[in-house]
N, C-alpha and C positions, 0 to 999 in steps of 0.2 A: 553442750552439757553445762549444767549450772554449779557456780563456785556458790557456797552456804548464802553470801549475799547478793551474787546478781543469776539473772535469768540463764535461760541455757541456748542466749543466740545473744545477748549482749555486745560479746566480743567475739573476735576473730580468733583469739587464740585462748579460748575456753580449755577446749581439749587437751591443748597442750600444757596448761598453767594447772590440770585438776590433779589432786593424789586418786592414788588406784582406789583407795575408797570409799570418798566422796564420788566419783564415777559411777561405783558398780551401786552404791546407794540409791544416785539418780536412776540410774538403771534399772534398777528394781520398782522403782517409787511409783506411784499411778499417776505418771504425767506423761504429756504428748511426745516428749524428746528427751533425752534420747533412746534409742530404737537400736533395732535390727540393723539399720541403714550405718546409724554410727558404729556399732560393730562391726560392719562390714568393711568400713574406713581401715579401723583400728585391725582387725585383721592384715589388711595391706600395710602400713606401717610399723607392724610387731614385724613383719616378715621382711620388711627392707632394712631395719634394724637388726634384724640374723643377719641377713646377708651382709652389714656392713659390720657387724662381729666379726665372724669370720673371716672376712677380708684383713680385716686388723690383726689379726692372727697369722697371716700370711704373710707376713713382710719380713720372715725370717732371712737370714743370710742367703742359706740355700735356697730364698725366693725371689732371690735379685734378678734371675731374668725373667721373671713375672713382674716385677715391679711396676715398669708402666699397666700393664693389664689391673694386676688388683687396685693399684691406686685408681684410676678411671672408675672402676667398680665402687669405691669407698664413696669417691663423690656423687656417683650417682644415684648411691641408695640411700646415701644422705639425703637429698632431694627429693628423693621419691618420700621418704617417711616425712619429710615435712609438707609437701603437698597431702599425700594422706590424711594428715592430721587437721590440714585445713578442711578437707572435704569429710570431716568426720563434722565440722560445727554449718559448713555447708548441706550436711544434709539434715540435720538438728535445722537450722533454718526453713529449707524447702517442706519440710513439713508442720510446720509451724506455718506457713505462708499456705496452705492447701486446707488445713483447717479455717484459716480466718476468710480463705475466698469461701467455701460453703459458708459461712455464718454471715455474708453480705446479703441486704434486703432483695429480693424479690417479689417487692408487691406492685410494682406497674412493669408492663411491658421495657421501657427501660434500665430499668433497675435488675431486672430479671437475665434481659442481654447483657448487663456490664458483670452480673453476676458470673454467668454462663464462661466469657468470655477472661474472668478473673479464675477462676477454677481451672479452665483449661491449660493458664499459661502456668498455675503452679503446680501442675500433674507434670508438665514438662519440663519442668524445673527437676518436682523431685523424682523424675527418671533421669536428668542428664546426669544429676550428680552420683548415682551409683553405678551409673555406665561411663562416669570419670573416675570411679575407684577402680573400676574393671581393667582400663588403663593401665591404672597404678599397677594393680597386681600383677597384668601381662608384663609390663617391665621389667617388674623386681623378677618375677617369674626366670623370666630371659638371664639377667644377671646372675640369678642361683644356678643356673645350668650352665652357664660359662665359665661361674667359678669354681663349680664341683672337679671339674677333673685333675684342677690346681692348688685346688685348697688346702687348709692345713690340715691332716686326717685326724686329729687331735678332737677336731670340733665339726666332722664330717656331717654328725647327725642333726647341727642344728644347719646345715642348707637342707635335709629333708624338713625339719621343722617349718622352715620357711617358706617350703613348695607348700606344705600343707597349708598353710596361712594364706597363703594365697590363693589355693582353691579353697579356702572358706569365705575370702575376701569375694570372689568371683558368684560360688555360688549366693552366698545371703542374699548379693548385688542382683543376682537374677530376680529373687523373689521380688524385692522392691521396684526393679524395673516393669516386671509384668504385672501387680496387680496394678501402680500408675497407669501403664500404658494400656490395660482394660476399661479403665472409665474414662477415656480420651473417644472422640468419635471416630467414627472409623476411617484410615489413611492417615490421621495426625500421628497413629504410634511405630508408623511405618517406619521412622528415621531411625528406632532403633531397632530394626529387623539384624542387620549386620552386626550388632554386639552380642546378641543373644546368641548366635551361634557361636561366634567367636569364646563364648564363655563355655560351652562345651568343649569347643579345642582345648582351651585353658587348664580346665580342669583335668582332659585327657595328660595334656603335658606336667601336670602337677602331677599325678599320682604316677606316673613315668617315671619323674626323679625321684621321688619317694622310693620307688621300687629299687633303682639305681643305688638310694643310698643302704637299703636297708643289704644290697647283694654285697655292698662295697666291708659295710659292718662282719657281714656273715664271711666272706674270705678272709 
């Protein structure tokens, strides 16, 4: 995403250095990036950021024999939201990079193959990278369901907030993976056969603890 004066694959930590909005601006704006794909990022890092809320919340007295568990928890969703956040200007990139291989010459025979052959590899590109945010969400995913049974009940509802973020993180991630992986020829989008299911699991598990949180509210 671009800051007022540089582009929106410039830097690495684009995403991270923008206000909420200059972001939603770009986002709006009729330009190539960012996308779907960056929100899908952002998704998974709003939701490792719940989860290291709450966590922070929990270090009460009475959470001293949880202490090693939520601390592990803290740092690890620290991590996860900063990967997140890289894979938000990663995919602001890979599609930036898929545009410019279709706009490479195709007027002789070899020009046409290095075309072919540059497209390909940035269709693969921009499916890794939202099947590396899928990743991310499963993660955070994991750590929100570990911490709900210990968490502080104070701020129970943002770990549902955070499963949901993560099944938004998961599904957007599908769309991006699937329409990449349709103009790949056929057997090259094989490699991401196993994420795509795995994103159904995901999202089953996400609205699981949702449900969990919303029964834990209603007792």
């Amino acid at each position: 995403m671009s800051q007022p004066s540089t582009s929106s694959t410039e830097t690495a930590s684009s995403f991270g250095r923008a206000n909420l909005a200059q972001y939603l601006s770009d986002l709006a704006a009729k330009i190539p990036a960012p996308g779907g794909g960056a929100v899908a990022a952002l998704h998974a890092a709003q939701a490792a950021a719940l989860v290291a809320m709450v966590a922070r919340y929990t270090t009460r007295a009475k959470d001293a024999d949880n202490r090693p568990v939520v601390d592990r928890i803290i740092e690890a969703a620290d991590a996860a939201r900063d990967r997140a956040l890289a894979l938000a200007d990663a995919d602001a990139a890979a599609f930036t990079a898929v545009g410019a291989a279709y706009k490479l010459p195709k007027d002789t025979p070899e020009n046409l193959a290095a075309r072919t052959a540059a497209i390909n590899a940035a269709l693969i590109e921009a499916a890794r990278v939202p099947a590396a945010v899928v990743d991310e969400a499963d993660e955070v995913l994991t750590l929100a369901a570990e911490l709900f049974p210990i968490g502080n009940p104070n701020v129970v509802t943002d770990i549902g907030a955070a499963a949901d973020a993560c099944r938004a993180a998961a599904a957007s991630s599908q769309l991006n993976i699937e329409i990449n992986v349709a103009s790949l020829p056929a057997g090259e989008g094989d490699r991401f056969a196993t994420v795509l299911i795995r994103i159904n699991e995901l999202t089953a598990r996400a609205d699981a603890l949702h449900a969990d949180v919303v029964h834990a509210v209603r007792s």
